[in-house]
Each structure stands twice: as C-alpha cells, then as structure tokens.
N, C-alpha and C positions, 0 to 999 in steps of 0.2 A: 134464287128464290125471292119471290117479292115479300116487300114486308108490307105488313099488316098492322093499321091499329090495336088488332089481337094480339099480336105477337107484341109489343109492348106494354099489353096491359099485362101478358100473362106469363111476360120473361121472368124468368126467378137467378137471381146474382146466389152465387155460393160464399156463405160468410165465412172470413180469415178467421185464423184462430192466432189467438194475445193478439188481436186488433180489433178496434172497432168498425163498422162498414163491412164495404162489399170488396172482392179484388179488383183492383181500380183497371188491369188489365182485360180481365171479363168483360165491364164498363166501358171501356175506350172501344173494346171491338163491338160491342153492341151498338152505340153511337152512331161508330164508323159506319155499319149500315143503313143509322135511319140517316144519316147524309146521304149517302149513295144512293139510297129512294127517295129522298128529300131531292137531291140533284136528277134524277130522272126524272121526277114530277117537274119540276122548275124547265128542262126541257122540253117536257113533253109541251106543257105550258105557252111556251113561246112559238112552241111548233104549232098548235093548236092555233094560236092571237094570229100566226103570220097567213095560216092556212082559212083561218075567217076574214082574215083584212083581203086575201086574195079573191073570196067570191064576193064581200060587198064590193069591191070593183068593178064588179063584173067579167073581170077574165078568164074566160075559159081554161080550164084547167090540163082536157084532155080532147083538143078536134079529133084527135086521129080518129079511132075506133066508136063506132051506134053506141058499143055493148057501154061506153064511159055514160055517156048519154042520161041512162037509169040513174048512175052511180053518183052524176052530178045532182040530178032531179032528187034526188034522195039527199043528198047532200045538206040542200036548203034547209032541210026539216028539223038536223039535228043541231043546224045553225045557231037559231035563236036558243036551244038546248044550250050550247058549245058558250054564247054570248051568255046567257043568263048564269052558264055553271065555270066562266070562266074567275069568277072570285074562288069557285068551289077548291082547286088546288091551295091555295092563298088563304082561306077559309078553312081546307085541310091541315093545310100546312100549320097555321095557327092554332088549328086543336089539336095536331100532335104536338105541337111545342107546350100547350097548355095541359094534354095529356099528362109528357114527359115532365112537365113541371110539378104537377101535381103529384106522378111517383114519387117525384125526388123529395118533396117536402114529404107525404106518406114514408117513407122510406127512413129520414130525415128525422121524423116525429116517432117513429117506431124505435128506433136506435137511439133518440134521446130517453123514452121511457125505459128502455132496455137498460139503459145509463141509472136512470135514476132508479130503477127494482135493483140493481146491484149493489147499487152505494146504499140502498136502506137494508138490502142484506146485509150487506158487511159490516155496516152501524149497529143493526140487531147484535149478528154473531160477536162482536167487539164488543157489545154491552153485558152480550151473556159468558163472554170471557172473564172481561172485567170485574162481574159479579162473582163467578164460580171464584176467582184470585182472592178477590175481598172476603170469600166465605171463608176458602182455603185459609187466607188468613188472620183473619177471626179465630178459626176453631184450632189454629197452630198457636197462636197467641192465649187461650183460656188453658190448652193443654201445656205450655210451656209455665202458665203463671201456677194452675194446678201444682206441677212438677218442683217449680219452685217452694209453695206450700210446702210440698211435702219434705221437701230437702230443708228448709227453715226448721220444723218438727224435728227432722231429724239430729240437726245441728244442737235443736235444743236438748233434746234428750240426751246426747252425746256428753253436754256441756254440764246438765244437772249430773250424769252419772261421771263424769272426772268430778264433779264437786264431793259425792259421796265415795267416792273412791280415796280422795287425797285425805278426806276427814277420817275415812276407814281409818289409814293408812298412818294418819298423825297418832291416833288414837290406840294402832297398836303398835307405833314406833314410843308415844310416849309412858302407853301401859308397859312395854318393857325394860325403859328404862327406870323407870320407879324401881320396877322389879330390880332392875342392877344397881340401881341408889340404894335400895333397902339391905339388896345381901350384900353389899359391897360396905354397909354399916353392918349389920350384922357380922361382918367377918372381921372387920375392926374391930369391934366390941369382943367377939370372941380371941382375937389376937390379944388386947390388951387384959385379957380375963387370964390367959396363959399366961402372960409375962409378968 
C-alpha cells in the first residue's frame, strides 16, 4: 500500500500504560514504511533524472515499433513537467520530513502538557491531603487538650474530695478518741471513787 502524506498526518500511535509516549515499536514500524516510500521515491527519482537525461540527448528510446513513435512525441511534453517537478520528490521529500517533524514536536508538546496537567494534579491532590492531615490534626489536638481539661477537673476534684475525706476522717477518729479520753477518765475517777 503506498503511503501517503494522509496517512501520516492521520496515523494515531496507541499510548503505554505507566509510560510516557507512544510504543516505540508501533513507531519504528511506522517509520519503517515512510523509508520504504521514501526509498521508492528516491528511486523512482533517479529513474526519472536518467530517463530525462536520455531524451535531451536525443536518443531514441524505442526504433522498433510506429506505435513507440506517439509514446515518445508525448514524452517531450511531460519532460519539462518531469525537469521542473523533478525537485518536487526532494521537495516532497523535505515536507514529509518537515511533516514528520512537526508531529513529533506536536506529539512532543502534547505529552509535555499531559506531564505537566499531572504533576499540578498531584501537587493539588498533595495539598488537599496535606490540609485534610493538618485539619485532622488540629481538631485531634483541641479534642485531646479538651480531654485533657477534663481529666485536670477531674483530678482536681478527686484531690479536694481526699482532702475532705481525710479531714472527715481526722475529725471523727479524733472526736472518738476524746470520747475514749473522757470515759477512760471517767472510769478512773469512778474506780478511784470505789476504792
């Protein structure tokens, strides 16, 4: 199948995946053909230059047969065509390479952006990580010192109730002993009343 400037404008490479670009093997075989049209033109080319330098010599191309005769007379005409279009391969040539250059940069440019919409993705999404983190720990940090609060409160209260507890507790360990100082005089006195 001949290749066509179409068909390089309109080739589409299949993008890898966890890779950047196109598969390089797609590429290589795509290539491969515009050389192989690229080498057919270059021949045809030469065959063409050799086949115009044969008739401005003038040598006849084909005595044998009248019927060549037409074929040569007709020949002349596409001659200075052949001469004036013979840059045109060379000319072609050059706009497919300017073509194929310009995909490659297009292609090039498009894969750099693609590059750089992901890294300002990932920078977004990393920033709204980083923030939700920082919130998360924010609102762990007010709830923890809260917690704390209330645990200090608690402690205190803890603390004033052993203080009225131990004062209870002096209070009716020393009211009982009075009590046991008094009858314990009392009962001496009654003892020594008896004796």
């Amino acid at each position: 199948m001949p290749l066509t400037p179409d068909d390089v404008v309109t080739k589409q490479f299949q993008h890898v995946r966890f890779k950047e670009g196109f598969d390089p093997d797609e590429v290589d075989d795509f290539l491969d053909e515009i050389v192989v049209e690229w080498r057919k033109a270059l021949a045809e080319n030469e065959e063409l230059k050799a086949r115009i330098a044969e008739l401005e010599s003038g040598a006849p191309a084909a005595p044998a047969a009248p019927v060549e005769a037409p074929v040569e007379e007709a020949a002349p005409a596409p001659a200075p065509a052949a001469s004036a279009g013979t840059p045109l391969p060379t000319v072609a040539s050059a706009g497919l390479l300017e073509l194929a250059q310009r995909l490659h940069d297009e292609h090039v440019a498009e894969g750099q952006a693609r590059h750089d919409q992901l890294i300002a993705e990932a920078q977004a999404q990393a920033a709204s990580i980083i923030s939700d983190a920082e919130t998360r720990g924010r609102d762990e940090i007010a709830r923890m010192e809260a917690k704390k609060a209330e645990l200090d409160a608690r402690i205190g209260e803890l603390r004033q109730f052993e203080r009225d507890y131990r004062s209870q507790l002096r209070g009716f360990i020393e009211g009982h002993l009075k009590d046991l100082d008094s009858s314990s005089t009392d009962s001496a006195s009654v003892a020594n009343i008896t004796n």
